[in-house]
C-alpha positions in Angstrom: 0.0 0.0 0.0 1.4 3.4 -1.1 0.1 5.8 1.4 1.4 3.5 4.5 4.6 2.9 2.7 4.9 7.0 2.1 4.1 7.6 5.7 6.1 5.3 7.8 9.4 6.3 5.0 9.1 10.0 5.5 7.6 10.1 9.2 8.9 6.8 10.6 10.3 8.7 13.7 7.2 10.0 15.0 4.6 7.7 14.3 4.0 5.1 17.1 1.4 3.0 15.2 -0.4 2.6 11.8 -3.0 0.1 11.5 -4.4 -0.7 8.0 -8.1 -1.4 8.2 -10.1 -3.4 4.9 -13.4 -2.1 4.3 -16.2 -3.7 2.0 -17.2 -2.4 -1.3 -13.1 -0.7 -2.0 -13.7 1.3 1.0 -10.4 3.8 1.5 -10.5 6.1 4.3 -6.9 7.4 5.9 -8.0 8.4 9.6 -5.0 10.1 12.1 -5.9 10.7 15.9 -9.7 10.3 15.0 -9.8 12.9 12.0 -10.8 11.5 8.8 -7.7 12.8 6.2 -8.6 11.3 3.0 -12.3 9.5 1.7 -12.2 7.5 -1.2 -16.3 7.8 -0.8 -15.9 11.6 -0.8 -13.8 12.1 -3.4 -15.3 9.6 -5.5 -12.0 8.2 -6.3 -8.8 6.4 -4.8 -6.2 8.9 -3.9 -3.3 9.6 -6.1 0.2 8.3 -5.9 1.5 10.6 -3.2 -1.9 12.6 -2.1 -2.3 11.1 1.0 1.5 12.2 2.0 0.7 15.6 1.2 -2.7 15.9 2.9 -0.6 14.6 5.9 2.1 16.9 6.0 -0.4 19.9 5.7 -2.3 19.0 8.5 0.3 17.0 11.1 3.5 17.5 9.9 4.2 20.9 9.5 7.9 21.8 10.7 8.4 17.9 11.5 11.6 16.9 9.5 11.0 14.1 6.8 13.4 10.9 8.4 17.0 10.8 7.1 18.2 7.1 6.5 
């Protein structure tokens, strides 16, 4: 999966968990600390390469340094 992959390389340093969750019927939602971040129901489509990332760093990751390997 892209967006966990995306995630957990740039942000592996300060997130504790990520949890995956299947839904029926190609459900995609991306939820952080109980806020919904991306809706593949709302949007009407599945999120582009790199879109869920992005969304992220807007909202939680502002001023948080990407990890360095």
């Amino acid at each position: 999966m892209s967006a966990a992959h995306d995630l957990l390389h740039d942000y592996q340093h300060v997130i504790s968990d990520l949890t995956l969750v299947t839904g029926s019927k190609g459900v995609f939602d991306v939820v952080v600390d109980d806020e919904l971040l991306y809706s593949k129901k709302s949007t009407g489509r599945h999120a582009n390469a790199g879109e869920v990332l992005e969304l992220f760093r807007d909202r939680y990751a502002q001023g948080v340094e990407v990890y360095e390997r």
